[in-house]
MINU-899992 format. One line per field, with one value per atom (N, C-alpha, C): x, z, y; atom name. Coordinates in nm, 3 decimals, padded with zeros to 5 digits. Example, Ala and Ser with C-alpha at 12.3 -4.5 7.8 and 13.67 -1.06 7.14 Angstrom:
BEGIN
east	[01.319/01.230/01.320/01.285/01.367/01.290];
up	[00.780/00.780/00.780/00.708/00.714/00.787];
north	[-00.569/-00.450/-00.330/-00.225/-00.106/00.003];
atomo	[N/CA/C/N/CA/C];
This chain:
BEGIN
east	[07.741/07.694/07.714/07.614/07.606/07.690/07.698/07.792/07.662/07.537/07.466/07.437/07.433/07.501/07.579/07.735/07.800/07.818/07.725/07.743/07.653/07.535/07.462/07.547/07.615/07.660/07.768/07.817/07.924/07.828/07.689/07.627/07.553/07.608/07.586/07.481/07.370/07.262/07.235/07.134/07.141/07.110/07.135/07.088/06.999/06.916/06.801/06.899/06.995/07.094/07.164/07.204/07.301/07.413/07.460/07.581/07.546/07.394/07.311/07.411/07.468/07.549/07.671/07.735/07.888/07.855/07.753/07.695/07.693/07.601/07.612/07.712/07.843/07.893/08.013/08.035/08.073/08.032/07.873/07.825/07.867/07.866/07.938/08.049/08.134/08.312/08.314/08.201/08.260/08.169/08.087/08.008/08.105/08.171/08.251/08.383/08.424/08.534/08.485/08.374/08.329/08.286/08.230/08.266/08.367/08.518/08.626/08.665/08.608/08.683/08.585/08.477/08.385/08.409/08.453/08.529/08.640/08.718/08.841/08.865/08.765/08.722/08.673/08.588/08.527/08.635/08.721/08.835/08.920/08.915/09.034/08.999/08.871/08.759/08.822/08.858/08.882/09.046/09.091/09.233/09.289/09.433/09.447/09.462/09.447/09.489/09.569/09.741/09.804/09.812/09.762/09.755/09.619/09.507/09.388/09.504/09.608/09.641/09.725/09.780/09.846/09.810/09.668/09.559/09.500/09.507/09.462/09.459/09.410/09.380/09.525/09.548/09.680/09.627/09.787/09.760/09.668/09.674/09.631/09.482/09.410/09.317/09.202/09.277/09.192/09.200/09.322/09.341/09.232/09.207/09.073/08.933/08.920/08.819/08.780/08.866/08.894/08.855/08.891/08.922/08.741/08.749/08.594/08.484/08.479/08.406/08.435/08.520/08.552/08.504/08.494/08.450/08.303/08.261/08.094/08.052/08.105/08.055/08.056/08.187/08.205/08.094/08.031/07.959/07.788/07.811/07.628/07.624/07.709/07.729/07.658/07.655/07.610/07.447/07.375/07.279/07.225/07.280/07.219/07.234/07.348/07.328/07.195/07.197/07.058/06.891/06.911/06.804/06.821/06.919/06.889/06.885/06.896/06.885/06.733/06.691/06.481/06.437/06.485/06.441/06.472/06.529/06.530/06.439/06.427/06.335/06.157/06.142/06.054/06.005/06.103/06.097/06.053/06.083/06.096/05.959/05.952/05.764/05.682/05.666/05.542/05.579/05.668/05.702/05.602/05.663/05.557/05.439/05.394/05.266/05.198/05.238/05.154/05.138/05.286/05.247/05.172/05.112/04.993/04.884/04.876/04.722/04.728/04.825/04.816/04.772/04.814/04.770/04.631/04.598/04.422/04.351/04.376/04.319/04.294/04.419/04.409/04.344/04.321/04.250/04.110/04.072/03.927/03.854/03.967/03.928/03.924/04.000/04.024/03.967/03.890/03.817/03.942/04.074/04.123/04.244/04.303/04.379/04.509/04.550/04.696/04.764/04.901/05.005/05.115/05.119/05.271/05.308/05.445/05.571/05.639/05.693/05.783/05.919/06.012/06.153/06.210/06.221/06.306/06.438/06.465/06.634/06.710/06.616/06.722/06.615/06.562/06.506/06.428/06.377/06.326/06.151/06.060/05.875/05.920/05.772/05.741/05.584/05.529/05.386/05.371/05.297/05.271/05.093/05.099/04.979/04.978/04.832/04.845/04.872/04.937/05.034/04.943/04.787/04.753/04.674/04.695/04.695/04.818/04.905/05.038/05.101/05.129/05.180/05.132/04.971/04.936/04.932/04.991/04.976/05.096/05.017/05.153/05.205/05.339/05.392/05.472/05.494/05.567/05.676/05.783/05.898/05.806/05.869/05.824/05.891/05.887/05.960/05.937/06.027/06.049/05.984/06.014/05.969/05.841/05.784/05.614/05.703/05.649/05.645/05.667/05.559/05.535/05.488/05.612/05.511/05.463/05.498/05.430/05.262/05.235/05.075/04.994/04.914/04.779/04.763/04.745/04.725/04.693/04.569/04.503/04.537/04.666/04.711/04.849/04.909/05.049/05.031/05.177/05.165/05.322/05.296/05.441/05.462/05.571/05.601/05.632/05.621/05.626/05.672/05.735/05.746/05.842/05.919/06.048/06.170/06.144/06.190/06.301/06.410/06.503/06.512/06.491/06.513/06.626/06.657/06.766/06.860/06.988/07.119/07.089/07.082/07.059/06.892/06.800/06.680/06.621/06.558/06.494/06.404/06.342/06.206/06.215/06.236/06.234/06.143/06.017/05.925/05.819/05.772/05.639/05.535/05.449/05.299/05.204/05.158/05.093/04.941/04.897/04.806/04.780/04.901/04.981/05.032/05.113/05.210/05.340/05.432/05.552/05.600/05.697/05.817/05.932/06.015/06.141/06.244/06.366/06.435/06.437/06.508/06.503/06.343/06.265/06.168/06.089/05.998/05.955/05.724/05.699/05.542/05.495/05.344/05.292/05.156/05.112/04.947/04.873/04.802/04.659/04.562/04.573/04.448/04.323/04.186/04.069/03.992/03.895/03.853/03.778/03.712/03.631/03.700/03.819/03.899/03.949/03.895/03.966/04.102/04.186/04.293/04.339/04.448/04.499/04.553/04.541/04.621/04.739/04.828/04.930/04.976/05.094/05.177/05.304/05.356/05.482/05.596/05.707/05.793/05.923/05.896/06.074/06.140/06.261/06.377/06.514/06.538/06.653/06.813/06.959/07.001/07.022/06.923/06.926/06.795/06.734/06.613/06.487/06.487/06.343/06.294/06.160/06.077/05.922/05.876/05.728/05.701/05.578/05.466/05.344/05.376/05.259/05.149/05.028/04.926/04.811/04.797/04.725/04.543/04.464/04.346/04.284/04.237/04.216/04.050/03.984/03.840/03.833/03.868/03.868/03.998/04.105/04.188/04.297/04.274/04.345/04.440/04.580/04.660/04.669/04.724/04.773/04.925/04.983/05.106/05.101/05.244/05.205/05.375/05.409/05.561/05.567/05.678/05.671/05.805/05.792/05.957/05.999/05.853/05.944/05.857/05.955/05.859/05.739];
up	[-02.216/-02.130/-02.204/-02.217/-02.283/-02.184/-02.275/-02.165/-02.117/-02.138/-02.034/-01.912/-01.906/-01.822/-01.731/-01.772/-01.710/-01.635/-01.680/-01.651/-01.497/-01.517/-01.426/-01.328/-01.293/-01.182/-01.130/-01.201/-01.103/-01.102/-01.115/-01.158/-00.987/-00.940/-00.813/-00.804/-00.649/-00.619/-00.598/-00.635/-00.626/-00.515/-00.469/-00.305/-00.341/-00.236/-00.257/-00.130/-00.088/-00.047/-00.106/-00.037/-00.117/-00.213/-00.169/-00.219/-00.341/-00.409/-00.525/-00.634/-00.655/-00.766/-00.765/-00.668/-00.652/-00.701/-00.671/-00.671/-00.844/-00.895/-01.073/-01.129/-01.075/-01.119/-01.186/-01.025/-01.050/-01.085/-01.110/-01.218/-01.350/-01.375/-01.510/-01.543/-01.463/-01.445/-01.446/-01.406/-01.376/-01.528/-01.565/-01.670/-01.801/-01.807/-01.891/-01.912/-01.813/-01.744/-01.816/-01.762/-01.743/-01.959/-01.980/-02.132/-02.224/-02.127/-02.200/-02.194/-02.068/-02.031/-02.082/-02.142/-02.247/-02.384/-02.470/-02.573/-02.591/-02.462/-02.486/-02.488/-02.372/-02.393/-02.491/-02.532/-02.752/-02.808/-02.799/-02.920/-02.864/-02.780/-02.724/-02.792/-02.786/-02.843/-02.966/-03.060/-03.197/-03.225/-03.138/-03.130/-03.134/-03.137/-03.121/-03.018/-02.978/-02.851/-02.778/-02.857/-02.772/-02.714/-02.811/-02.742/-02.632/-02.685/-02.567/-02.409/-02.404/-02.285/-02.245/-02.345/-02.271/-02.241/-02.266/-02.206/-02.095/-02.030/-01.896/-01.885/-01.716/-01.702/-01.587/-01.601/-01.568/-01.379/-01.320/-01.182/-01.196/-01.282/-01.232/-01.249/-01.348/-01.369/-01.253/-01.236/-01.101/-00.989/-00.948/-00.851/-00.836/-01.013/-01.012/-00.974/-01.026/-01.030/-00.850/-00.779/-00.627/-00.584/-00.612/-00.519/-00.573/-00.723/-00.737/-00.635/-00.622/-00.499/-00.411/-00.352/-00.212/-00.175/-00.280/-00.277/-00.259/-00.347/-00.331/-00.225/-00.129/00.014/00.082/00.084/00.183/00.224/00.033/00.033/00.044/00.061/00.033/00.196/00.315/00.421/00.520/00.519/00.585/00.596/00.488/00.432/00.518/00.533/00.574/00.684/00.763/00.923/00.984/00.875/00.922/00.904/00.837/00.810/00.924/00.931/01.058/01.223/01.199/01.327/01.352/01.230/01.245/01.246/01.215/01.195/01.350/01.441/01.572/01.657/01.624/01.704/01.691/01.534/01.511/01.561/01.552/01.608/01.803/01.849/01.976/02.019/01.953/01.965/01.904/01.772/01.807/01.909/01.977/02.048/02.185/02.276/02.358/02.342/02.202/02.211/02.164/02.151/02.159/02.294/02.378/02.534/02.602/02.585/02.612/02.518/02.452/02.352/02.407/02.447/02.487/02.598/02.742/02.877/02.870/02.785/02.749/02.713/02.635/02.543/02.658/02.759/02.847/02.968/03.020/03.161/03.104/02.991/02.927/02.962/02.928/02.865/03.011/03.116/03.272/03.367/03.314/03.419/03.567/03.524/03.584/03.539/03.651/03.616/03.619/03.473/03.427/03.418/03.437/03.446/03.306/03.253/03.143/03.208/03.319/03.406/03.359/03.353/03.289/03.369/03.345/03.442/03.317/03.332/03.272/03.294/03.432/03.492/03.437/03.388/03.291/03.172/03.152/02.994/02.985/03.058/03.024/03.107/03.010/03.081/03.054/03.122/03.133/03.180/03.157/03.188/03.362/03.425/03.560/03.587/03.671/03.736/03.781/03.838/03.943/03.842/03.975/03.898/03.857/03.891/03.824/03.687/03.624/03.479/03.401/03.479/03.395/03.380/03.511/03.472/03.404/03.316/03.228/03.085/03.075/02.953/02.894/02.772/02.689/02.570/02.522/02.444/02.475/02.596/02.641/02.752/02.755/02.880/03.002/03.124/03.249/03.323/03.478/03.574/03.660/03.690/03.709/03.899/03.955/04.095/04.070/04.173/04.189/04.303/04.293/04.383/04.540/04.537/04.668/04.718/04.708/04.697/04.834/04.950/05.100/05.068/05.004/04.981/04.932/04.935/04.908/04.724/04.664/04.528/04.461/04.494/04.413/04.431/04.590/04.563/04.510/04.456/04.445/04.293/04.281/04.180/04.066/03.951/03.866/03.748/03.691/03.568/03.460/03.339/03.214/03.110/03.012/02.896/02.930/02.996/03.111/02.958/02.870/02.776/02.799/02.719/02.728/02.570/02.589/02.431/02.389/02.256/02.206/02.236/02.209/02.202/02.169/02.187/02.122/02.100/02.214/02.205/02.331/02.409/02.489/02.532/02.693/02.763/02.732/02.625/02.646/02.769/02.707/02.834/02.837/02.988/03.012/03.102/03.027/03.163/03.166/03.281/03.344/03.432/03.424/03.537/03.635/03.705/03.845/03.796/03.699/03.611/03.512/03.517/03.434/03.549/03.447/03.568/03.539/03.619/03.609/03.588/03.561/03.450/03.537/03.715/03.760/03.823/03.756/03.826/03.779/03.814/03.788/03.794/03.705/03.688/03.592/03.600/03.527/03.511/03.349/03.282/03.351/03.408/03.443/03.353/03.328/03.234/03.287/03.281/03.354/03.282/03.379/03.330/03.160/03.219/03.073/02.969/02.979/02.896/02.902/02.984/02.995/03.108/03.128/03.157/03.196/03.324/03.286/03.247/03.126/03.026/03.024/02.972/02.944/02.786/02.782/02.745/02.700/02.597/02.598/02.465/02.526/02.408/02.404/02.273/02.277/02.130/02.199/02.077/02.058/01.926/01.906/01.927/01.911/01.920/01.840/01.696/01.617/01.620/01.705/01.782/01.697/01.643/01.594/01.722/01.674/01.782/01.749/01.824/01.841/01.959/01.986/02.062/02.044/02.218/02.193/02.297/02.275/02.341/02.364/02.496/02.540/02.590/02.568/02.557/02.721/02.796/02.964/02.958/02.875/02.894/02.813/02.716/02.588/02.631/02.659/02.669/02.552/02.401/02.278/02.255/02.202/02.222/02.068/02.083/01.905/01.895/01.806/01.764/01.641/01.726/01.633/01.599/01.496/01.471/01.518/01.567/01.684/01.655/01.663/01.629/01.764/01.892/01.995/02.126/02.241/02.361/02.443];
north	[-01.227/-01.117/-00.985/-00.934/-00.764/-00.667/-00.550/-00.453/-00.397/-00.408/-00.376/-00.416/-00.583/-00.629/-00.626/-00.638/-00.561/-00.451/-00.363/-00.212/-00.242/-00.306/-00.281/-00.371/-00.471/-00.534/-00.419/-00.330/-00.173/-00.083/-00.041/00.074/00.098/00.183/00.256/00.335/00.249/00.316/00.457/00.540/00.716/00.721/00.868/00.918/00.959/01.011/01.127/01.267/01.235/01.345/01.407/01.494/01.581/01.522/01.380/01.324/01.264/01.279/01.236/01.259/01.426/01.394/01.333/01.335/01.269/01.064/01.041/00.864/00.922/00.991/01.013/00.991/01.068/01.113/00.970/00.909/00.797/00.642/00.692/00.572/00.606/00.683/00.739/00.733/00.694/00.695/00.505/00.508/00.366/00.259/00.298/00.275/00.276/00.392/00.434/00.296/00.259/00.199/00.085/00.000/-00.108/-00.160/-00.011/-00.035/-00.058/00.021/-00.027/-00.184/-00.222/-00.326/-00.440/-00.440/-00.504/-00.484/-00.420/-00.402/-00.454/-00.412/-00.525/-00.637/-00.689/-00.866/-00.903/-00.800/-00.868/-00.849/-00.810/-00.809/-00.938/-00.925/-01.056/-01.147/-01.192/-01.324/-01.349/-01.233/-01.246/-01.267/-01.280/-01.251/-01.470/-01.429/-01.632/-01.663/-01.800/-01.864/-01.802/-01.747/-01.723/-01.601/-01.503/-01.381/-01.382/-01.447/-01.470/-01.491/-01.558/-01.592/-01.495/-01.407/-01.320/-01.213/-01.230/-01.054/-01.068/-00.973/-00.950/-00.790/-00.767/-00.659/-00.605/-00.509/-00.444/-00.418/-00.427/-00.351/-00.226/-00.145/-00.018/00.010/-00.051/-00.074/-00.170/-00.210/-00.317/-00.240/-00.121/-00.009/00.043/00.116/00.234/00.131/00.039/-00.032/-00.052/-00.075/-00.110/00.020/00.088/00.279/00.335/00.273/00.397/00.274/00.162/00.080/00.112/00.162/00.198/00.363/00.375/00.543/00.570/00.468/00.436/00.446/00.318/00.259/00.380/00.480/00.537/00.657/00.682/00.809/00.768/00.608/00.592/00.510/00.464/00.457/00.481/00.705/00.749/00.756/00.720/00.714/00.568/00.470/00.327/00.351/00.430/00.372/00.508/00.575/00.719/00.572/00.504/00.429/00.342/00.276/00.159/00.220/00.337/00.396/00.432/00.465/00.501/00.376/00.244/00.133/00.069/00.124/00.088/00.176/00.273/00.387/00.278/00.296/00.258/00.125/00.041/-00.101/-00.087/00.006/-00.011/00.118/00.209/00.228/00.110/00.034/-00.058/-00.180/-00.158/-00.266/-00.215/-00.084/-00.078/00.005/00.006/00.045/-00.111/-00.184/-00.331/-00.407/-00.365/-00.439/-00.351/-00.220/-00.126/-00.170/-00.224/-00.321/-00.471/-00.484/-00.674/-00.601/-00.549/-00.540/-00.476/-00.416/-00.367/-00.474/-00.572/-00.689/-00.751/-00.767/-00.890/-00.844/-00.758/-00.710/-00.702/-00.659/-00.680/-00.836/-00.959/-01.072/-01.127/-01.076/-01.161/-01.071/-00.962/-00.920/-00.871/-00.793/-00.756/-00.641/-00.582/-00.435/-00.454/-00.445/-00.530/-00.360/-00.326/-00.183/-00.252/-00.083/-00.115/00.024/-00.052/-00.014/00.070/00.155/00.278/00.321/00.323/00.378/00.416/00.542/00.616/00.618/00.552/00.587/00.433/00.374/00.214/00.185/00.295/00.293/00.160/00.114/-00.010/-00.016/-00.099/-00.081/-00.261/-00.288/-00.424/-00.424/-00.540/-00.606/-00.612/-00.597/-00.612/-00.637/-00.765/-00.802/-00.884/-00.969/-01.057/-01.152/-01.285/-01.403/-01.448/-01.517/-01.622/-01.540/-01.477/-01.414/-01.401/-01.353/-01.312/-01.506/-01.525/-01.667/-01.760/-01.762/-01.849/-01.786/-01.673/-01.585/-01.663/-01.674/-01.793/-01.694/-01.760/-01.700/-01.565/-01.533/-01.390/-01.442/-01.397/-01.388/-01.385/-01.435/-01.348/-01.355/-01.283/-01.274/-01.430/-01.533/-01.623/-01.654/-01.545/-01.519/-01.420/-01.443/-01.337/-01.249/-01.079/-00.975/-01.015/-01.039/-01.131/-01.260/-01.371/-01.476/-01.522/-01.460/-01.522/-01.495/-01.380/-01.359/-01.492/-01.462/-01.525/-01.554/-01.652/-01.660/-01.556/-01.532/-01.442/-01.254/-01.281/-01.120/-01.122/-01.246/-01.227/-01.100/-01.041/-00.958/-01.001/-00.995/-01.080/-01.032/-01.002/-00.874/-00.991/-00.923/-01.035/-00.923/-00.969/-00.908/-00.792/-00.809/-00.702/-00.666/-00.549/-00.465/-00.387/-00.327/-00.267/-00.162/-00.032/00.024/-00.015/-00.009/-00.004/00.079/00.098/00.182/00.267/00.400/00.490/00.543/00.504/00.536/00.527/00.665/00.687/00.740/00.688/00.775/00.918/01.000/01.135/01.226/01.147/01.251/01.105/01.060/01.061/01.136/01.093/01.225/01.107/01.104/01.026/01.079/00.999/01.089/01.184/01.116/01.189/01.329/01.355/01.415/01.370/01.409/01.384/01.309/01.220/01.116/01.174/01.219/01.254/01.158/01.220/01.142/01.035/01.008/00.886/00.807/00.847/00.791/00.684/00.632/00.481/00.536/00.480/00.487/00.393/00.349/00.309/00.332/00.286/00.323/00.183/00.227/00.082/00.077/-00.044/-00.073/-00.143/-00.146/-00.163/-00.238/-00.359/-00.441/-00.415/-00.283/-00.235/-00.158/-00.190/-00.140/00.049/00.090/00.216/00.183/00.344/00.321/00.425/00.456/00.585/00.687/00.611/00.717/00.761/00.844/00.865/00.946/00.964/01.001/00.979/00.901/00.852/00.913/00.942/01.012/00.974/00.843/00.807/00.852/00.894/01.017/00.877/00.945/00.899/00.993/00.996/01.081/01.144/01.132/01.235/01.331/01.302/01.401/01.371/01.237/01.183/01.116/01.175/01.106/01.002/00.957/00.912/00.943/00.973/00.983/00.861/00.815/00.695/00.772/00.749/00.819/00.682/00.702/00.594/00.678/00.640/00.744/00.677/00.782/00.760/00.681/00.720/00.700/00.531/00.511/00.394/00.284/00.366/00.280/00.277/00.336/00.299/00.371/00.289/00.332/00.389/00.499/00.589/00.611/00.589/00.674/00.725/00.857/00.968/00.999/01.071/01.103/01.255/01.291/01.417/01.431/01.596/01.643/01.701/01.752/01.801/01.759/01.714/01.698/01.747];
atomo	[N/CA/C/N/CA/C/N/CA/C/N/CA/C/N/CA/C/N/CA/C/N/CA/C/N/CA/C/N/CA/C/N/CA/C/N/CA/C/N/CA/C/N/CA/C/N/CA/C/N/CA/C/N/CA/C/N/CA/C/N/CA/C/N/CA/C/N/CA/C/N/CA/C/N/CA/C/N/CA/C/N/CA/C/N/CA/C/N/CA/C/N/CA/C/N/CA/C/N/CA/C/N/CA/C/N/CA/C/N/CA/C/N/CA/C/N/CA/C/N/CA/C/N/CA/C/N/CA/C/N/CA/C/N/CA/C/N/CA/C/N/CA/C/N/CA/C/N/CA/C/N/CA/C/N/CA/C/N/CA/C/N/CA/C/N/CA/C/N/CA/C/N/CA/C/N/CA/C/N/CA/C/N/CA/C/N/CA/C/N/CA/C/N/CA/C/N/CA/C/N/CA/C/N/CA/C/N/CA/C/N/CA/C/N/CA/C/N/CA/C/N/CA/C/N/CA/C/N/CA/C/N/CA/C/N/CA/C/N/CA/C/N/CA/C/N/CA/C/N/CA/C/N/CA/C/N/CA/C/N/CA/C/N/CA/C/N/CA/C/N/CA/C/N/CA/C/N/CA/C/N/CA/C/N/CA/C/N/CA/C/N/CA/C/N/CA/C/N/CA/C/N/CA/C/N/CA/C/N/CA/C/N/CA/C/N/CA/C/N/CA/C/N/CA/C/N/CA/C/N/CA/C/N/CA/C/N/CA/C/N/CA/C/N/CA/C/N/CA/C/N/CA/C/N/CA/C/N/CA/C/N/CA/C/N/CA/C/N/CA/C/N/CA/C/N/CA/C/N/CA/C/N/CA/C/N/CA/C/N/CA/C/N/CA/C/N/CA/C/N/CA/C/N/CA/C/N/CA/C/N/CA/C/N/CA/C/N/CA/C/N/CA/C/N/CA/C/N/CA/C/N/CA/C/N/CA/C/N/CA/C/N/CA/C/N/CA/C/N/CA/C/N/CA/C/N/CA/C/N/CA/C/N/CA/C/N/CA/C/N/CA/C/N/CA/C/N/CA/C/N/CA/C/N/CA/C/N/CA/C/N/CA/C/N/CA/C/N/CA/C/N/CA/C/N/CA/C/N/CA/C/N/CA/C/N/CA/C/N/CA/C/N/CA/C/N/CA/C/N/CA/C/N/CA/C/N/CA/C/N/CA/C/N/CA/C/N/CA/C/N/CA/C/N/CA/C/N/CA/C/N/CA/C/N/CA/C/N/CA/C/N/CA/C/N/CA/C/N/CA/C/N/CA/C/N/CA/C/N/CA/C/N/CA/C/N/CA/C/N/CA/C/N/CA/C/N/CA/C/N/CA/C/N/CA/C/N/CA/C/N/CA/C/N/CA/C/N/CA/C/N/CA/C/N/CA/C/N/CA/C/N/CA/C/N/CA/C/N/CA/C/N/CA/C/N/CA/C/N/CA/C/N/CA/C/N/CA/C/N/CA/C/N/CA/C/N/CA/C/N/CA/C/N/CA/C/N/CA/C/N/CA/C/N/CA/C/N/CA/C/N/CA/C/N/CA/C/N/CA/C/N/CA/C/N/CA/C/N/CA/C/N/CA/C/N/CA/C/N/CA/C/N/CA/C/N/CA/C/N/CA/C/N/CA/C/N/CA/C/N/CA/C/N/CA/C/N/CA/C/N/CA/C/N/CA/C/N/CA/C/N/CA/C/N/CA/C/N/CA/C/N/CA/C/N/CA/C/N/CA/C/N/CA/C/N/CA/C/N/CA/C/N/CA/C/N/CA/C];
């Protein structure tokens, strides 16, 4: 194994943050390190049996080696959990801007007016329509009981695809036809046989104040997202 080699199995990823030079600084510290300690193993090689067995690497050296890794993690850290936090935002807009394209797809194809449910006061939307559509829609969760099941077949009504945002990600604002839903309130977009709908408005933030905007179009029906810095 080359000390290039080597070098690269300790050689610490760069930021594009501020902490860019401190990560330099200690690839360089540790590069440096990692060369002594490859030199010394080529000399050992040349050395006899018995001294080969009596070389090793000292407490203190395995200290620094331990402390400049630990120093790494701590400064390139803040950097991964800023990523897996947009990677949940993000995950949870194409999530309900697809059950607003499935409930358009599917009221088109059944000739009926399927709702994506909104409550802002438990952060959570879901699928809503009559049972004998929702209950043969394969491949999705559903609500196990219908709305009302004393009704008549064809008026029972039954929720599917019943969502929760992630930790740390919410209804900031919706607008609706009617208007805005307040923070405890409950609404939903209808979607129409011919594919229009009524439209909407949707704005979910993280608590570092990133946002998306999903926009559902009133006349067409199509849903857009957009990246938005304010409500």
């Amino acid at each position: 194994m080359t000390n290039r080699d080597i070098g690269a199995r300790f050689r610490v990823p760069g930021s594009r943050s501020g902490r860019g030079v401190e990560l330099r600084n200690l690839q360089r510290a540790c590069d440096r390190f990692v060369s002594r300690l490859a030199t010394r193993a080529s000399a050992s090689e040349n050395r006899s049996p018995e001294r080969r067995r009596a070389t090793g690497f000292t407490l203190l050296e395995l200290t620094v080696v331990l402390f400049i890794i630990g120093l790494a993690v701590v400064l390139a850290a803040p950097a991964f959990i800023r990523s897996f936090g947009q990677l949940r935002l993000t995950a949870a807009t194409r999530d309900l801007a697809a059950t607003c394209r499935f409930a358009r797809a599917h009221a088109i194809a059944n000739q009926a007016v399927l709702e994506v449910v909104l409550d802002r006061r438990t952060n959570q939307y879901w699928l809503r329509g009559p049972d004998w559509i929702v209950s043969n829609l394969g491949g999705i969760d559903r609500v196990a009981v219908a709305e009302d099941p004393d009704q008549p077949w064809e008026a029972r009504i039954r929720q599917a695809r019943v969502r929760g945002l992630p930790a740390g990600v919410t209804l900031k604002s919706v607008v609706l036809d009617a208007g805005p839903l307040g923070e405890d309130e409950r609404g939903a977009i209808f979607f129409f046989p011919r594919g229009s709908s009524t439209g909407g408005e949707m704005w979910l933030s993280d608590e570092k104040g990133r946002g998306y905007r999903i926009v559902v179009d009133p006349s067409l029906g199509l849903v857009r997202v957009h990246a938005a810095t304010e409500a």
